[in-house]
PyMOL Python script that loads the backbone (N, CA, C, O; Angstrom):
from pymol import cmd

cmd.read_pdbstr("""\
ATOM      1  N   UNK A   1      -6.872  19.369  -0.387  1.00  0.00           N
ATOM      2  CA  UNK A   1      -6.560  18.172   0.386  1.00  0.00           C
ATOM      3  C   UNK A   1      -5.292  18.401   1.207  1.00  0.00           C
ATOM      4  O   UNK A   1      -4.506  19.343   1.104  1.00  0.00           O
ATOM      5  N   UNK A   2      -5.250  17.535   1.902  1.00  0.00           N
ATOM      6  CA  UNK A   2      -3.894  17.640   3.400  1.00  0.00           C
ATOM      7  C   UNK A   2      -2.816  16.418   2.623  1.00  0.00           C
ATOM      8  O   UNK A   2      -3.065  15.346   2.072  1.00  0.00           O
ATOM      9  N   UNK A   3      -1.413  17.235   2.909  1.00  0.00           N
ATOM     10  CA  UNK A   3      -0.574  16.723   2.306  1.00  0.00           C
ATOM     11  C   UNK A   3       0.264  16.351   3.477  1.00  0.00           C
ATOM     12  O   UNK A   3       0.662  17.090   4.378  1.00  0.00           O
ATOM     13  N   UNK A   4       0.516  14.740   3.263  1.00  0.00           N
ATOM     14  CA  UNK A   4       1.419  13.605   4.245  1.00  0.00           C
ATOM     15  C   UNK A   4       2.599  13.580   4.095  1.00  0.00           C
ATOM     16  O   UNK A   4       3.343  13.767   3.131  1.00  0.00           O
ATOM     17  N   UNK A   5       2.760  13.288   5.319  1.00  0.00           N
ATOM     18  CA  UNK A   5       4.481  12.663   5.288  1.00  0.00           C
ATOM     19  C   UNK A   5       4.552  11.555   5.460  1.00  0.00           C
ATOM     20  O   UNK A   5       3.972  10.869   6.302  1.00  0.00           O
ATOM     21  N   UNK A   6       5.414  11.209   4.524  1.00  0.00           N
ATOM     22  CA  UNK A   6       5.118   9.582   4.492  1.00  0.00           C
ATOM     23  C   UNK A   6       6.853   9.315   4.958  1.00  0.00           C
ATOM     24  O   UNK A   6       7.742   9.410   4.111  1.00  0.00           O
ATOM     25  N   UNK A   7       7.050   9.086   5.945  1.00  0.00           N
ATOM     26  CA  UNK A   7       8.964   8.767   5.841  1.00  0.00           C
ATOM     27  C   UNK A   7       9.287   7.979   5.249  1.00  0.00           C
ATOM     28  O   UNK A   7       8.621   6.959   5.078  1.00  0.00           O
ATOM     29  N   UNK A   8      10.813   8.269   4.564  1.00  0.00           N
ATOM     30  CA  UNK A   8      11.437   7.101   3.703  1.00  0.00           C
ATOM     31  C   UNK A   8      11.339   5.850   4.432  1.00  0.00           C
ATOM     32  O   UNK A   8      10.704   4.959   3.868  1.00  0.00           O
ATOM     33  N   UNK A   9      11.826   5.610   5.541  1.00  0.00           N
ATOM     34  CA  UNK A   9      11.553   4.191   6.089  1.00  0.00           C
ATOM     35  C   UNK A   9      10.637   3.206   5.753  1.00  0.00           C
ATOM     36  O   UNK A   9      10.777   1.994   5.596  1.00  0.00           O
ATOM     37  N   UNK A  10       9.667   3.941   5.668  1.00  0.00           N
ATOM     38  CA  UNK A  10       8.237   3.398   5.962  1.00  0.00           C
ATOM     39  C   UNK A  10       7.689   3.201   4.125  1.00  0.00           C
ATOM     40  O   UNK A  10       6.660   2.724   3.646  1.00  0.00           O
ATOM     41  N   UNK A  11       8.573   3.643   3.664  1.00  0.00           N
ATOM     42  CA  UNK A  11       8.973   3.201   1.934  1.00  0.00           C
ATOM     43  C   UNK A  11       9.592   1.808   1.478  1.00  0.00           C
ATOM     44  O   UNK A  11       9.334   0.842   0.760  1.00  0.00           O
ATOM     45  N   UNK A  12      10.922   2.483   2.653  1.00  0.00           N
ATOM     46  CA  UNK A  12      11.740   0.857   1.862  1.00  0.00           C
ATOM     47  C   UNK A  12      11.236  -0.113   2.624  1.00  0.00           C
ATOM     48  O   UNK A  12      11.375  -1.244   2.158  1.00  0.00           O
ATOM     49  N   UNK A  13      10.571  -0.005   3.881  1.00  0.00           N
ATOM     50  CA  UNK A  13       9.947  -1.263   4.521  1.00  0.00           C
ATOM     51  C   UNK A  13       8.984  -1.716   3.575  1.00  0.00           C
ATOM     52  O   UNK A  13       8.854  -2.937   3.493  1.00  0.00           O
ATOM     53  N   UNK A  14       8.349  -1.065   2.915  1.00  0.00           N
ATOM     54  CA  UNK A  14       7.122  -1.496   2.327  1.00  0.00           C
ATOM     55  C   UNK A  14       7.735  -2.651   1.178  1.00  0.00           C
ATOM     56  O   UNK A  14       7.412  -3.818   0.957  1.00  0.00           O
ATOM     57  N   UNK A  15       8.779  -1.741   0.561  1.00  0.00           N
ATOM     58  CA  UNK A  15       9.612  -2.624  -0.871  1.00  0.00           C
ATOM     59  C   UNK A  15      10.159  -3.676  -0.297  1.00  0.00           C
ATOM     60  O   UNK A  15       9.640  -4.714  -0.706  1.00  0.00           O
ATOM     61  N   UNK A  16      11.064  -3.853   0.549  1.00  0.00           N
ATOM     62  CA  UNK A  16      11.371  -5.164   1.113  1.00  0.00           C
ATOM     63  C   UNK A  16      10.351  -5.978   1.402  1.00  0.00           C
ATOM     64  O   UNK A  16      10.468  -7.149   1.039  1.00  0.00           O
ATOM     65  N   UNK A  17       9.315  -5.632   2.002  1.00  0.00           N
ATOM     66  CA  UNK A  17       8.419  -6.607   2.479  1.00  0.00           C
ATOM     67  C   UNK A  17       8.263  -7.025   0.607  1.00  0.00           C
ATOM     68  O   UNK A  17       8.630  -8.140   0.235  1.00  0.00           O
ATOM     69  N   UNK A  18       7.753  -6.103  -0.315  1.00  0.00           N
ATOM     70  CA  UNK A  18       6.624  -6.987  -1.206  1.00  0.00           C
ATOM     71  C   UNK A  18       7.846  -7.998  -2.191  1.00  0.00           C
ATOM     72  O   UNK A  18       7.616  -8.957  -2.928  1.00  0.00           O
ATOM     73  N   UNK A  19       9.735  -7.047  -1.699  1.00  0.00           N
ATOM     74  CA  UNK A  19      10.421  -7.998  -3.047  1.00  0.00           C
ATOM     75  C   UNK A  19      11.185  -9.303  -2.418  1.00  0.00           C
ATOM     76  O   UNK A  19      11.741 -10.206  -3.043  1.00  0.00           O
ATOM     77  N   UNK A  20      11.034  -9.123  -0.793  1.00  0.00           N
ATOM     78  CA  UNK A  20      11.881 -10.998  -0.242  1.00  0.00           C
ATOM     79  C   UNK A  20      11.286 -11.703  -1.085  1.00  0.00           C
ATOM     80  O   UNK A  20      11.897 -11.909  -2.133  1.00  0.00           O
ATOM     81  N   UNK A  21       9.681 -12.407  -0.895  1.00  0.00           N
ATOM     82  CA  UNK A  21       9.253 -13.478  -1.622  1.00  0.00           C
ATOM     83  C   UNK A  21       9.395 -13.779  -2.764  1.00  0.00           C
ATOM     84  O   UNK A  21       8.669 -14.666  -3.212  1.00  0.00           O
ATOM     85  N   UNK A  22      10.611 -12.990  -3.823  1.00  0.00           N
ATOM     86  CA  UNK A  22      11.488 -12.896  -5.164  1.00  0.00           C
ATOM     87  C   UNK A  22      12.814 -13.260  -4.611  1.00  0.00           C
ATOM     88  O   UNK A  22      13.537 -13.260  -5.607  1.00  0.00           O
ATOM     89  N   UNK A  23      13.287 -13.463  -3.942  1.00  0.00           N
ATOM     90  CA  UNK A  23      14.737 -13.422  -4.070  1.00  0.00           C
ATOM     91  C   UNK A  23      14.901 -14.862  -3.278  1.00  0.00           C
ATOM     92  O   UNK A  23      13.989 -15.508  -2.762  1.00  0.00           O
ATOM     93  N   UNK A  24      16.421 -15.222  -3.320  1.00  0.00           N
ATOM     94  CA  UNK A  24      16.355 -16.849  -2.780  1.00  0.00           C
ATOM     95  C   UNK A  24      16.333 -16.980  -1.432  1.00  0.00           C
ATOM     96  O   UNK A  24      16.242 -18.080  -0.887  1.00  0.00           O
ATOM     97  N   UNK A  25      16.443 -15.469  -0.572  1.00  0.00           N
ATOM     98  CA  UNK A  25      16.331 -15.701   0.939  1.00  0.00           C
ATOM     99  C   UNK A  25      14.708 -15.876   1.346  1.00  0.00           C
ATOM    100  O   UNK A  25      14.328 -15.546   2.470  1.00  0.00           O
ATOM    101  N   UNK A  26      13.964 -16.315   0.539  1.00  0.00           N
ATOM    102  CA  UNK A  26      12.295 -16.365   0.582  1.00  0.00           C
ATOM    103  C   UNK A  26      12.481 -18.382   0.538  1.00  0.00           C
ATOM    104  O   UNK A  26      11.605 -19.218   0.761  1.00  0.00           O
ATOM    105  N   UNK A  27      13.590 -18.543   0.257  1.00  0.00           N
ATOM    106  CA  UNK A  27      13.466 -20.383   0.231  1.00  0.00           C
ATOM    107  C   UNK A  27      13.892 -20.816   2.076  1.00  0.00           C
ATOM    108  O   UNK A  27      13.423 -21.614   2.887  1.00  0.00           O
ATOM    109  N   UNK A  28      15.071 -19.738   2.108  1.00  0.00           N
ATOM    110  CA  UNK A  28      15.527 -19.930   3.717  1.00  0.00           C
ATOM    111  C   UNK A  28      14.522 -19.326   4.880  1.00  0.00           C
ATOM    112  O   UNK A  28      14.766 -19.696   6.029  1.00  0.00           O
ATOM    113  N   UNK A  29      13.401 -18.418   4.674  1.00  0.00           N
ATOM    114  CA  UNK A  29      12.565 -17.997   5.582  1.00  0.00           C
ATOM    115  C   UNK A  29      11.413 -18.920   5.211  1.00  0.00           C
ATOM    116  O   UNK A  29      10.624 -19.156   6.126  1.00  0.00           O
ATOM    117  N   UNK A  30      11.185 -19.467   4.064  1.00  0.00           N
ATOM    118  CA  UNK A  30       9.655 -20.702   3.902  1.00  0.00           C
ATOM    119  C   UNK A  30       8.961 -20.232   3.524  1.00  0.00           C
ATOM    120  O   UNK A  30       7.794 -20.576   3.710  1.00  0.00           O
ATOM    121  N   UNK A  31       9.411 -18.823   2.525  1.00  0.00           N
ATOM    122  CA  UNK A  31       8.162 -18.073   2.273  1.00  0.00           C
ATOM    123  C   UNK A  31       7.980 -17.860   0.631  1.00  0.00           C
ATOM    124  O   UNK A  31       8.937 -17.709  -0.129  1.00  0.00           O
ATOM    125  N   UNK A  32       6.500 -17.874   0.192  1.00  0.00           N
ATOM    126  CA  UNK A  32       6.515 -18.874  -1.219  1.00  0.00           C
ATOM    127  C   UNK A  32       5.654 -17.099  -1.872  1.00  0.00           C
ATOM    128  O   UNK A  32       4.896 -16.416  -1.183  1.00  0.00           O
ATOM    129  N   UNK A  33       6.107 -16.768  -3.346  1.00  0.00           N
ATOM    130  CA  UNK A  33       6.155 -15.797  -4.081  1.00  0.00           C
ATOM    131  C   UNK A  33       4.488 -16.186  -4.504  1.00  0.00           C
ATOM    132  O   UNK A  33       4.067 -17.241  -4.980  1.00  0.00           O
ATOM    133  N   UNK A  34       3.794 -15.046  -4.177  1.00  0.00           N
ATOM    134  CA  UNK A  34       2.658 -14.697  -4.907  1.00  0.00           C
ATOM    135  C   UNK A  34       2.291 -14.820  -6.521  1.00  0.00           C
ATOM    136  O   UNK A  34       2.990 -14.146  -7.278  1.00  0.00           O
ATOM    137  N   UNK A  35       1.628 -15.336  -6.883  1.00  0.00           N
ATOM    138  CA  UNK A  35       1.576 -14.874  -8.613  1.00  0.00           C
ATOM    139  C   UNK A  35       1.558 -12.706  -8.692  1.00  0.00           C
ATOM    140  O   UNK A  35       0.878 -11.862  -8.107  1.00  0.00           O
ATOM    141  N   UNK A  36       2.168 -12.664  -9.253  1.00  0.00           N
ATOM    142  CA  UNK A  36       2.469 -11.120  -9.451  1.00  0.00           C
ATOM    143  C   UNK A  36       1.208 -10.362  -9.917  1.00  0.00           C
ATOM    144  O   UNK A  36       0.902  -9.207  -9.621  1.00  0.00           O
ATOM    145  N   UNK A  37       0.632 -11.103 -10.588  1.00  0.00           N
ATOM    146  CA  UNK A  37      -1.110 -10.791 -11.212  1.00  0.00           C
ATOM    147  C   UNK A  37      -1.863 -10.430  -9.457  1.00  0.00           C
ATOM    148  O   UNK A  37      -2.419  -9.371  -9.167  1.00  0.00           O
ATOM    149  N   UNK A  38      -1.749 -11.136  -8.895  1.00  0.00           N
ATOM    150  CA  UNK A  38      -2.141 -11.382  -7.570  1.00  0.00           C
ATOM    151  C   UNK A  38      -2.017  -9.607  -6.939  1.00  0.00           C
ATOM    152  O   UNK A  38      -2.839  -8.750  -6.618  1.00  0.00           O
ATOM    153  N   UNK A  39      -0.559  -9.690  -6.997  1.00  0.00           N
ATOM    154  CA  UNK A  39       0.293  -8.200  -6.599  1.00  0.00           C
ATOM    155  C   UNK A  39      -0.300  -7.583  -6.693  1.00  0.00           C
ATOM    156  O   UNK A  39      -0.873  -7.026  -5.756  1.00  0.00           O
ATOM    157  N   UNK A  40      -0.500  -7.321  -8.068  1.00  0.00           N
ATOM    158  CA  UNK A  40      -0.775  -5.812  -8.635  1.00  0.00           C
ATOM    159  C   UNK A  40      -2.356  -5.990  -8.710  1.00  0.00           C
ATOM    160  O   UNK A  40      -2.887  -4.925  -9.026  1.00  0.00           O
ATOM    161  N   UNK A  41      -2.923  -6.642  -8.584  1.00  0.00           N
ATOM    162  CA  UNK A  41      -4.109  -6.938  -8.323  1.00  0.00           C
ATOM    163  C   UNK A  41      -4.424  -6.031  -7.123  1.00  0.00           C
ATOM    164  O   UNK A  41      -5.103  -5.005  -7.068  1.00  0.00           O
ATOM    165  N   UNK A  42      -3.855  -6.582  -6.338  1.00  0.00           N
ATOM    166  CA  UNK A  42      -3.954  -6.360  -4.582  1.00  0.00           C
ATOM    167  C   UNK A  42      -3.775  -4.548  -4.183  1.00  0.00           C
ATOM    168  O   UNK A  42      -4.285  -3.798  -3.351  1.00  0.00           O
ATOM    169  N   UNK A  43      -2.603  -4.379  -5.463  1.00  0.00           N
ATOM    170  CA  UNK A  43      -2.140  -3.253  -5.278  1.00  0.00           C
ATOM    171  C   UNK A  43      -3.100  -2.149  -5.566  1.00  0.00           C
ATOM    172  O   UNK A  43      -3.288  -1.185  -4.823  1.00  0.00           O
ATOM    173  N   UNK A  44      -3.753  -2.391  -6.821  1.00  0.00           N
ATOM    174  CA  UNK A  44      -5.121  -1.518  -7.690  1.00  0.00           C
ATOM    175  C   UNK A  44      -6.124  -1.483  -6.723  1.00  0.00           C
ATOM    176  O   UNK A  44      -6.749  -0.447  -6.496  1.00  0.00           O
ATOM    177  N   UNK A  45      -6.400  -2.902  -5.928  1.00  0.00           N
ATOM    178  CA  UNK A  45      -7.320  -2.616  -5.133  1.00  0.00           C
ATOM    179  C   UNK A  45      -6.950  -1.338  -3.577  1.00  0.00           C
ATOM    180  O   UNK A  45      -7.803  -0.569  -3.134  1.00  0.00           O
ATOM    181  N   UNK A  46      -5.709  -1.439  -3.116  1.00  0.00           N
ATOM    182  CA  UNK A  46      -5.476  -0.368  -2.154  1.00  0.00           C
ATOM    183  C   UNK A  46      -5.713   1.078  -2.471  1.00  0.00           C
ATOM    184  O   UNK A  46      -6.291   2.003  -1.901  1.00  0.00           O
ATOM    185  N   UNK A  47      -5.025   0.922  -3.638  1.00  0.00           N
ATOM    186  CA  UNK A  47      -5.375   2.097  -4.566  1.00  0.00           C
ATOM    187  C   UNK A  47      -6.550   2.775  -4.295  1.00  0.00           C
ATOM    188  O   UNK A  47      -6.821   3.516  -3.350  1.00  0.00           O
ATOM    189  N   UNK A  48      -7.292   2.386  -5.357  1.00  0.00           N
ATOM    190  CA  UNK A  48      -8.698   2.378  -5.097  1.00  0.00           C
ATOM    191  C   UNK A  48      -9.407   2.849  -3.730  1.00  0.00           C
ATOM    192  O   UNK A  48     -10.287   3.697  -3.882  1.00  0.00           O
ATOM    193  N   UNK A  49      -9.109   2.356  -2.231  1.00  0.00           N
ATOM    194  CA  UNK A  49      -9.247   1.951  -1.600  1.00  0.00           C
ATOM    195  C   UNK A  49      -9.054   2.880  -0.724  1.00  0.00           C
ATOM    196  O   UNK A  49      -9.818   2.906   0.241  1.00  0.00           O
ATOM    197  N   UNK A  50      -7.827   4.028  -0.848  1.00  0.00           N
ATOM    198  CA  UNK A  50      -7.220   5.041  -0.787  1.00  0.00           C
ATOM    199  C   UNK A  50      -8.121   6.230  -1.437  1.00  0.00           C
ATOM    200  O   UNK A  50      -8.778   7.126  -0.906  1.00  0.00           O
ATOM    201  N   UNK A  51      -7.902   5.899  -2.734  1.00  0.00           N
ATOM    202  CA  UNK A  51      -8.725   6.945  -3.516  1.00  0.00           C
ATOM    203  C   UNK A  51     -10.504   7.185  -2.934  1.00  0.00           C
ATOM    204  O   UNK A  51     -10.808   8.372  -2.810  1.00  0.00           O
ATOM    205  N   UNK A  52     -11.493   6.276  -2.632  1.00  0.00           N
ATOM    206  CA  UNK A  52     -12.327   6.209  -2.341  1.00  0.00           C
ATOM    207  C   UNK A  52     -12.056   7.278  -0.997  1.00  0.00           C
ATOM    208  O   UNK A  52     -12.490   8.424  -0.879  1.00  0.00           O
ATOM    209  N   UNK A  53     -11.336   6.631  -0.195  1.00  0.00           N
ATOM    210  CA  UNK A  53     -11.620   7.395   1.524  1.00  0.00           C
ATOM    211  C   UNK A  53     -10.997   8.945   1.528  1.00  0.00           C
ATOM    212  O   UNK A  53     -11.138   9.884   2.312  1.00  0.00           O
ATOM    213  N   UNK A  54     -10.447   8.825   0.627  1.00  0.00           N
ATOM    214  CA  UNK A  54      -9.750  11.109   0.702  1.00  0.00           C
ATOM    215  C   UNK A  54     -11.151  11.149  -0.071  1.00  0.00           C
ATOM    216  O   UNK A  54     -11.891  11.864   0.605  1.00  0.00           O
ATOM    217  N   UNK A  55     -11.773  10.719  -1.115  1.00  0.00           N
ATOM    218  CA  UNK A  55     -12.271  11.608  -1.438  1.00  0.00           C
ATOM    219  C   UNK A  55     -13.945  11.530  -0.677  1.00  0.00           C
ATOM    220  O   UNK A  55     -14.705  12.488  -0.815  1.00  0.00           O
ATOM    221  N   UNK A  56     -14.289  10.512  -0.032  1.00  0.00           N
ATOM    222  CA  UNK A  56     -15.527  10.632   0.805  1.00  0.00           C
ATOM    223  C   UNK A  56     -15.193  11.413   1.922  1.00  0.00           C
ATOM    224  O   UNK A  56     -16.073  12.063   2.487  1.00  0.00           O
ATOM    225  N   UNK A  57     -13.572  11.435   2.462  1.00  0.00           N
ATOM    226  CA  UNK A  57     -13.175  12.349   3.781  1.00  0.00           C
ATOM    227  C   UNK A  57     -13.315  13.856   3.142  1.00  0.00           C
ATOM    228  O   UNK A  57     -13.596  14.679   4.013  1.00  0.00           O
ATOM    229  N   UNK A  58     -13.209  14.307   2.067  1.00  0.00           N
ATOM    230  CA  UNK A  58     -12.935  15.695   1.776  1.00  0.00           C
ATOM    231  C   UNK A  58     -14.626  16.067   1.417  1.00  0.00           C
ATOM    232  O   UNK A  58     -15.188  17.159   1.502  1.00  0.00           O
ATOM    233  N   UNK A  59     -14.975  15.238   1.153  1.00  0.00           N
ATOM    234  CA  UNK A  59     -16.732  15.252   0.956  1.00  0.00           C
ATOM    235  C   UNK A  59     -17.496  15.854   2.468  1.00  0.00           C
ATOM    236  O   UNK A  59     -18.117  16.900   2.656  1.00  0.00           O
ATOM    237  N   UNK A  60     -17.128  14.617   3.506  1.00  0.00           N
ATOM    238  CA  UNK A  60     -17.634  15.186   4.664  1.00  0.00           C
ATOM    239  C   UNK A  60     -16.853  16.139   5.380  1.00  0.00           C
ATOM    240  O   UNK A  60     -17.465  16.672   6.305  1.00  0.00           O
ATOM    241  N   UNK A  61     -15.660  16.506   5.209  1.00  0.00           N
ATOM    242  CA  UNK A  61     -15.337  17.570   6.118  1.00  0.00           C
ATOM    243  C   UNK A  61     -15.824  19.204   5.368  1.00  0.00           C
ATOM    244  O   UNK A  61     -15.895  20.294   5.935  1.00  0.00           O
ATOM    245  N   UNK A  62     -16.087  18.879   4.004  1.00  0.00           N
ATOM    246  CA  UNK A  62     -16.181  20.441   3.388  1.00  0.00           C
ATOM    247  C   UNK A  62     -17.933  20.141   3.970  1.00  0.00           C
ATOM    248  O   UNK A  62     -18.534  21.161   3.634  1.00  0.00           O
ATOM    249  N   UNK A  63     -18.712  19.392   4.522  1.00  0.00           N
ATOM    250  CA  UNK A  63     -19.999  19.653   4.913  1.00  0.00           C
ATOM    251  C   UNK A  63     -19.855  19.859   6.765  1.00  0.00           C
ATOM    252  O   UNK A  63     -20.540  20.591   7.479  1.00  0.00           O
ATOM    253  N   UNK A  64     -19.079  19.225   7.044  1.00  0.00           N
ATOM    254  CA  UNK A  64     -18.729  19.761   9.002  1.00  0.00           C
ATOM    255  C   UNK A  64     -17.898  20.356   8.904  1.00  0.00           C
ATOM    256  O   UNK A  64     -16.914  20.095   8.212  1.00  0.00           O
ATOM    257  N   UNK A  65     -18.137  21.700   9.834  1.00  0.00           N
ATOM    258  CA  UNK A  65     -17.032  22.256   9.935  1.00  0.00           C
ATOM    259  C   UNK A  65     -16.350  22.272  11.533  1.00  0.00           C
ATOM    260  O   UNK A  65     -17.120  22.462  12.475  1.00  0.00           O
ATOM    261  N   UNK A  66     -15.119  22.100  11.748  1.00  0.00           N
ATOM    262  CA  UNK A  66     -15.135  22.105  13.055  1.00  0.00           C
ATOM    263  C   UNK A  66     -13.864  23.308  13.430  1.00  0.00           C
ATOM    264  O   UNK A  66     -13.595  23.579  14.600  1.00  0.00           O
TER     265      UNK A  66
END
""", "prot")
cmd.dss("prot")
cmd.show_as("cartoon", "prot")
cmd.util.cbc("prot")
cmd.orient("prot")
């Protein structure tokens, strides 16, 4: 498999986005905290979701070759 670069940025953007709606600046932007079940719910499903497409992509490229 092909190995990514994922930049740090594009890390802590991700963590900020999922931890504002925890902290009290989520009362001053209007923005209301998920049930966490929800989260990690959401999260298993990307997962998943991820996992499915490398491995149907590594399926069809080891059958095309280009």
């Amino acid at each position: 498999m092909t190995d990514y670069y994922f930049p740090p940025g594009r890390s802590a953007i991700a963590i900020i986005t999922l931890i504002i709606p925890y902290t009290p600046l989520a009362s001053v932007l209007g923005f209301q905290a998920l049930p966490l079940s929800f989260v990690l719910i959401l999260m298993a499903i990307v997962a998943l979701y991820v996992t499915a497409a490398e491995i149907v992509k590594g399926i069809f490229y080891s059958r095309i070759k280009f």
